[in-house]
C-alpha positions as MATLAB code, in Angstrom:
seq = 'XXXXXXXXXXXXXXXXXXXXXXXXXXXXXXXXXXXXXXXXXXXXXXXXXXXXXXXXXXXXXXXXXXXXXXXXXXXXXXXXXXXXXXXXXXXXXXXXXXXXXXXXXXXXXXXXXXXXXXXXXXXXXXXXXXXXXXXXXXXXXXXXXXXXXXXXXXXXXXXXXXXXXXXXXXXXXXXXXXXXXXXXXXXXXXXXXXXXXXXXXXXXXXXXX';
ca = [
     -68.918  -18.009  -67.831;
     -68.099  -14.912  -65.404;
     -71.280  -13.563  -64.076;
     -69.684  -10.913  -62.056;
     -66.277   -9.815  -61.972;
     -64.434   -8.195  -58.983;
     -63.845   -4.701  -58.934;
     -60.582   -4.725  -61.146;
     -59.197   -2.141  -58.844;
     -58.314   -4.128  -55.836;
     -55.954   -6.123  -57.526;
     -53.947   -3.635  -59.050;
     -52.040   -2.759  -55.419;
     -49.046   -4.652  -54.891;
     -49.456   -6.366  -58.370;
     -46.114   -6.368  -60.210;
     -46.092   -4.808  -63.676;
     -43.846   -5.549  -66.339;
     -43.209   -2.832  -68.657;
     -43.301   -3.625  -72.455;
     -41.928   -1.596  -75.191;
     -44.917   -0.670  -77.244;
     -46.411    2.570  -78.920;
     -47.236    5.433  -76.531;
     -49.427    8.607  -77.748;
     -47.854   11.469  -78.695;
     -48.872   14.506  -76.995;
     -48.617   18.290  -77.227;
     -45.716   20.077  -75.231;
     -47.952   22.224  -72.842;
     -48.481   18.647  -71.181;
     -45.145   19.473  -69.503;
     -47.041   22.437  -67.603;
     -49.640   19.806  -66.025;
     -47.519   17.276  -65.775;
     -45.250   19.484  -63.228;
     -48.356   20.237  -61.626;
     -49.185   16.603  -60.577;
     -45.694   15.960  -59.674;
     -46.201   19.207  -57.356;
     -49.603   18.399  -55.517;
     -48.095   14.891  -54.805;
     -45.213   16.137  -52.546;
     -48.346   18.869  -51.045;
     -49.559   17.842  -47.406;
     -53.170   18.405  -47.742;
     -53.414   18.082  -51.803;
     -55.628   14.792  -52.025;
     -52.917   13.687  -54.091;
     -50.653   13.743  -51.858;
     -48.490   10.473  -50.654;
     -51.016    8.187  -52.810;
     -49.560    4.735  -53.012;
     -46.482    3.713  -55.514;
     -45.754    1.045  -57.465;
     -42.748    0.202  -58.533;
     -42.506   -1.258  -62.574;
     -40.226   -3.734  -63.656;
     -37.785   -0.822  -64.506;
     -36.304    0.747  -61.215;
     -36.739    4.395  -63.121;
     -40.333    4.549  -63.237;
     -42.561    4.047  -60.649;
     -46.846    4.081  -61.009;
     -49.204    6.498  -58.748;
     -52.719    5.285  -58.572;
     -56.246    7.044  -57.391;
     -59.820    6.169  -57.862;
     -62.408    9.296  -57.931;
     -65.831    9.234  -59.285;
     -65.729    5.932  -60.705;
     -62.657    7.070  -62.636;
     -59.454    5.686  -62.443;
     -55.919    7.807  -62.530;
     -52.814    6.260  -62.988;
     -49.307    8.430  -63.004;
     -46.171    7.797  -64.369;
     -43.164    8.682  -62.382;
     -40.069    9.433  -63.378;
     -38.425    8.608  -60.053;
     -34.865    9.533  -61.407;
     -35.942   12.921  -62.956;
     -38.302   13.853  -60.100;
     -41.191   14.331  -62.394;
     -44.279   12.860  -63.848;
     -44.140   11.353  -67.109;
     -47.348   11.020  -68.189;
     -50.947    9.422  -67.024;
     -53.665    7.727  -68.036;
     -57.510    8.484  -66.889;
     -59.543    5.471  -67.157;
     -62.743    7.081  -67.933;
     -66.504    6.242  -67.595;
     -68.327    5.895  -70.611;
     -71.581    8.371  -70.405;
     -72.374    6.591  -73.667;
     -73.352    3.075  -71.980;
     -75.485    2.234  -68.896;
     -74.978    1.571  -65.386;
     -74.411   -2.169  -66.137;
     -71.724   -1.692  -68.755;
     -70.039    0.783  -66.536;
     -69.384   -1.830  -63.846;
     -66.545   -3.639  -66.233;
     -65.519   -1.064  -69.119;
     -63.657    2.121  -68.738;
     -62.409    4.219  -71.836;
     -58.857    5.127  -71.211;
     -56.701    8.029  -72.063;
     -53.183    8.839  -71.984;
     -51.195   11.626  -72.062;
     -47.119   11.190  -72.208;
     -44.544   13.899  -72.046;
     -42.907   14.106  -75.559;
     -39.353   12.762  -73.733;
     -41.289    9.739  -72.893;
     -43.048    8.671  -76.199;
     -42.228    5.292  -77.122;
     -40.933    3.913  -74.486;
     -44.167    1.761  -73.653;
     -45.817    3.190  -70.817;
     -49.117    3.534  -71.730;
     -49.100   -0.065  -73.263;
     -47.663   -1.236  -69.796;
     -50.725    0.715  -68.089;
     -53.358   -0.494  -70.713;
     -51.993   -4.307  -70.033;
     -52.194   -4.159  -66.669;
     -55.934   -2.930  -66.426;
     -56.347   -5.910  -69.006;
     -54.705   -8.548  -67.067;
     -56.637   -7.084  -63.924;
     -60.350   -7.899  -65.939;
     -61.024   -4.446  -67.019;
     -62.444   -4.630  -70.751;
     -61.874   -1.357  -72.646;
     -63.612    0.673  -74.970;
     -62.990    3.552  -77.328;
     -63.748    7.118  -77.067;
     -65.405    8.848  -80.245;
     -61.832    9.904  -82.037;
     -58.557    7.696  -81.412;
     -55.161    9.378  -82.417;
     -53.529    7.268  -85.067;
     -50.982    6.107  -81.904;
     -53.787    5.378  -79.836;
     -55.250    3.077  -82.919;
     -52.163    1.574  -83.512;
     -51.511    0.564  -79.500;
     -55.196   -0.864  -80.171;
     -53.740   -3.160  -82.460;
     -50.822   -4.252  -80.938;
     -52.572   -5.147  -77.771;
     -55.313   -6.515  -79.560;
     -51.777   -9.794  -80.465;
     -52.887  -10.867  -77.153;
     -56.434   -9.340  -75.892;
     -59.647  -10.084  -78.086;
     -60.328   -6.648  -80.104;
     -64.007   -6.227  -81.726;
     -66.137   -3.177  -82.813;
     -69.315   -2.277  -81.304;
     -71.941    0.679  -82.193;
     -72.652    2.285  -79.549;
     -76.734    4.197  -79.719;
     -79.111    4.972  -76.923;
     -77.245    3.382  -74.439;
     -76.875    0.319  -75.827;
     -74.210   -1.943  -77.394;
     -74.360   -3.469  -80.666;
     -71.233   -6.666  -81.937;
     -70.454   -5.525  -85.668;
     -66.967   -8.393  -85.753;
     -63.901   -8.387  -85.731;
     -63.465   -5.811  -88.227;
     -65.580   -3.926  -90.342;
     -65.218   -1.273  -93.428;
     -63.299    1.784  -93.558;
     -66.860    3.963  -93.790;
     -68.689    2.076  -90.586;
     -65.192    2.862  -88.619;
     -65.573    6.509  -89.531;
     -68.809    6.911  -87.840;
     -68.570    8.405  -84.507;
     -70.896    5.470  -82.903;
     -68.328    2.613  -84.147;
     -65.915    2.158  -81.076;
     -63.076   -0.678  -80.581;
     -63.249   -2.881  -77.493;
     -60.512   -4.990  -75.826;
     -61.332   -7.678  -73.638;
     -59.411   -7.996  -69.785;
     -58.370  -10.974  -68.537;
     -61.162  -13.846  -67.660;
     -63.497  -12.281  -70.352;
     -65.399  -14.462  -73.130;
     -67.389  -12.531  -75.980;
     -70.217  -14.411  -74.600;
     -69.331  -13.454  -71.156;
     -68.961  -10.027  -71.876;
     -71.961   -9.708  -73.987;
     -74.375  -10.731  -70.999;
     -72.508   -8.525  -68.553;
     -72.992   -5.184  -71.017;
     -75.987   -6.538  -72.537;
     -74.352   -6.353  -75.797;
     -76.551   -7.261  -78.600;
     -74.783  -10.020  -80.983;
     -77.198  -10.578  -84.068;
];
């Protein structure tokens, strides 16, 4: 049983990734505006952006940019070819849980360029923060890409459903009926790397009945 778990960050540098065709989110086309912008504060001396480490995936074209900042964690997608950012992910605190939840689970959320949908980035970005011991949870609303990356991680990462009032975490299964998913407090989970039910129940408190 894991009674504490590193912070996941530290062994993300220098950790190779392998980058998996899987389903990406689709985003609106204005994301080309901020996606510019990133690209643009990188290359700016002073931007605290700029020259932030890279890591190179298993294809030579793409290459990650990583930051930490408020808890939350940023992860870029460059397009090392093109000479532009592809998309990102912001691995977000959950308001929703307490302090000792907060210390393993993030919520992410990606954004891709529309010429980079489906060419498994995000699901490269979500398995690596997996493999590092990061356990993920849902936001309120999922995209029906974002639900269906859910599922195809969830082939090789434990997926449940929690409900998520007052701070606290509830275990409804594995799965559960169409009208409990529709409620705004029903989220998914994913479990990293390392990471039992049990495990992760006594780390977030989780209530299993």
């Amino acid at each position: 049983m894991l009674t504490a778990m590193p912070p996941f960050w530290a062994s993300w540098l220098y950790r190779p990734v392998e980058l998996r065709i899987d389903v990406s989110p689709i985003p609106p086309k204005q994301l080309e505006g901020e996606c510019a912008s990133i690209h643009d504060r990188i290359n700016t001396p002073g931007d605290c952006l700029y020259g932030i480490a890279e890591i190179p995936l298993s294809d030579p074209r793409f290459a990650i940019r990583y930051r930490a900042a408020d808890g939350e964690f940023y992860v870029y997608v460059e397009d090392l070819q093109e000479h532009r950012i592809a998309g990102f992910t912001v691995f977000s605190r959950l308001i929703e849980l307490d302090k000792r939840a907060d210390r393993i689970i993030r919520g992410p959320h990606s954004k891709f360029d529309v010429a980079y949908q489906r060419k498994g980035l995000a699901s490269c970005i979500y398995r690596w923060a997996l493999d590092a011991g990061l356990c993920l949870v849902t936001g309120a609303r999922q995209s029906p890409g974002a639900h269906a990356l859910w599922h195809k991680l969830a082939r090789d990462y434990r997926l449940g459903y929690v409900d998520i009032t007052d701070k606290k975490m509830r275990y409804l299964g594995n799965s559960v009926e169409p009208q409990v998913l529709n409620h705004l407090n029903t989220r998914m989970f994913l479990l990293g790397q390392g990471w039992s039910l049990g495990s992760f129940a006594a780390a977030a408190r989780m209530q299993i009945d």
